[in-house]
Structure formats: structure tokens, C-alpha cells
N, C-alpha and C positions, 0 to 999 in steps of 0.2 A: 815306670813312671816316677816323676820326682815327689817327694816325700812333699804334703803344703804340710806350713802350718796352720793351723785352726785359727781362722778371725779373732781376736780379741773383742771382744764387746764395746763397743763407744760408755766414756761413764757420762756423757751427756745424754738426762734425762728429759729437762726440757731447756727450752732460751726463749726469750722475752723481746724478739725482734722489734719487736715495736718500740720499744725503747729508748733504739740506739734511731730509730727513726725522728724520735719525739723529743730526746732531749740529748745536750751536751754531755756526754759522762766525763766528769773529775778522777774521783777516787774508786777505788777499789776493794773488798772488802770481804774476807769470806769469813760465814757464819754458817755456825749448827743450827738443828731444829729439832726440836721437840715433836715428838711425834707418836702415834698409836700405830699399836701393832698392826691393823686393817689398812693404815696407810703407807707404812714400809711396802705391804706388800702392793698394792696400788703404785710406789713410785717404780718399782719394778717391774711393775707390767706397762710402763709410763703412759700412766693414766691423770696426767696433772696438769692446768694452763697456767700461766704466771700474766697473760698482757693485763687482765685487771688488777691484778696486786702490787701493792702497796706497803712500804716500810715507814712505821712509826715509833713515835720513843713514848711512851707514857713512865712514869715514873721509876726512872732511868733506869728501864728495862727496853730490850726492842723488840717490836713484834710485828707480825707480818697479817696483814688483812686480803679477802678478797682471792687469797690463791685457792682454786680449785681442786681438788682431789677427787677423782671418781671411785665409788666403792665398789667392791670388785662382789657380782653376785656370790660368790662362793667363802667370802671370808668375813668374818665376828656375826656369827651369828644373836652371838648374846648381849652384844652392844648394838645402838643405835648409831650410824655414822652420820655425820654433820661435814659434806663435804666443802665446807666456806669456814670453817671454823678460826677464829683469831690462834694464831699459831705461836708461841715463846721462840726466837732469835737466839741461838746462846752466841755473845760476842765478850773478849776481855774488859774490864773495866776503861784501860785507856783507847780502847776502839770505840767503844759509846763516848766517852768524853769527847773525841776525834767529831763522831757524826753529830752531838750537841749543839756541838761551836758552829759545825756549817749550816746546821739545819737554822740555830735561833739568829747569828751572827751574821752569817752570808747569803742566806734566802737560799740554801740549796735543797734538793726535795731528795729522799731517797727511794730508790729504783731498786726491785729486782731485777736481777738481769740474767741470771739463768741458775738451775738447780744439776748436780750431779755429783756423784759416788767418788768417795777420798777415802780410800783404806777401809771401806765396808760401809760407811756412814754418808747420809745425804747430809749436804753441803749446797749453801744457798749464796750465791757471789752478790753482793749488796753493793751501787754505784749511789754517789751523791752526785745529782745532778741538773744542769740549770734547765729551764724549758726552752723551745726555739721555735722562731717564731716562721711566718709561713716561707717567710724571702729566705731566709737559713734551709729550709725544707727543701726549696725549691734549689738553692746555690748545692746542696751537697748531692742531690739528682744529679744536677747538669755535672759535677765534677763527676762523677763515678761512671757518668756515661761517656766523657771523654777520655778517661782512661780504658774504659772498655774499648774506647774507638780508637783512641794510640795502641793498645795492645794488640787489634786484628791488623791494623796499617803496618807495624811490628813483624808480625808475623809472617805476613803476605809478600812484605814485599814491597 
């Protein structure tokens, strides 16, 4: 028999589909996150949702709301886990000044859009982005369904 190689693990944890359904994304943005030991171990067993979370800048810091983290029965026993807890964003100075300007200047809102593993460290990808409205919803359905339906015509023959 041929030798396989052993899967690699996906380092995507979670992604925030809803998202890309609900708004135009712009930019793009990767940030660290501050985090407790019970929750590392939780993104690893990926136990986490992002669709109701929410990126904020309070005093030009960023921080993340609303993301969920399940605690895992077996880990911090001596801590209490607070699975919703307002979470610290680590980003450079000139990437907050960046999301500042769109967020006060251009009315863009900021969006997680998905969480995953960069050299041992979670990693949270942060989009500015506009909202859309139901006729954009409805126009980017019907595109996606005719390219699904030129790809089978494609195919077929």
C-alpha cells in the first residue's frame, strides 16, 4: 500500500457566514485576541459562534462583543467562565486609526468574519463593512444561482 500522508488539520475554527450574506465587505483585517486559558482550550475543541458578534472601538482600543465561547466541562475549575465576555482585539496602532476613519467618517460598521490558528495563536479576521439591503440580498442569490446553473450547462454539455 502507498504510504498517505496524515490530514492536516483546517486552522479554521469558526466563520461568520452570515456576514458576507448581510453586508458588503471592504476591508480586511487580522487581529489577536486576548484570551483565558479555559478559552484556548474551548477554541480547540471549536466550541465558539461569531454570527452575533460585533466589533467596537471604545477608547482607541478594539474589542470584540457578543462572541460566544462554550466552556468546556472539564477545564478551570477554579475560575468562573463568562462565555459572552467583552474580549480586547490586539491590532497596530495604524489599523485602529484605519477602522476609526471608516467606522466615524464613512458610516462602515465592523464585522467578524471568521476566527482561526496563525502559528499557534487565534486570530480573528475583522471586515469594515456597509449593510445591504433586501434587493442586494435578493440580486446576489439570483447571481450565485446562475453561475451554479452556467457551471452544470458547462459541464454537461
Amino acid at each position: 500500500m502507498a504510504n498517505k500522508k496524515p490530514k492536516k488539520p483546517s486552522s479554521t475554527i469558526a466563520l461568520n457566514k452570515k456576514a458576507k450574506h448581510d453586508y458588503f465587505i471592504e476591508d480586511h483585517f487580522e487581529a489577536g485576541l486576548c484570551l483565558q486559558g479555559w478559552e484556548v482550550k474551548s477554541l480547540r475543541e471549536k466550541k465558539v459562534q461569531l454570527t452575533e458578534s460585533y466589533v467596537f472601538i471604545k477608547n482607541g482600543e478594539a474589542w470584540i462583543s457578543g462572541m460566544n465561547i462554550a466552556p468546556l466541562p472539564t477545564a478551570a475549575v477554579y475560575t468562573h467562565p463568562e462565555p459572552t465576555r467583552v474580549r480586547k482585539l490586539l491590532l497596530h496602532r495604524k489599523e485602529i486609526d484605519k477602522l476609526i476613519g471608516s467606522v466615524d467618517r464613512k458610516g462602515y460598521t465592523l464585522v467578524a468574519l471568521a476566527l482561526y490558528w496563525s502559528h499557534g495563536r487565534a486570530k480573528l479576521e475583522v471586515g469594515t463593512a456597509k449593510g445591504k439591503k433586501d434587493y442586494d440580498k435578493r440580486a446576489t442569490d439570483k447571481d450565485r444561482d446562475w453561475k451554479r446553473e452556467k457551471a452544470r450547462i458547462m459541464k454537461h454539455g
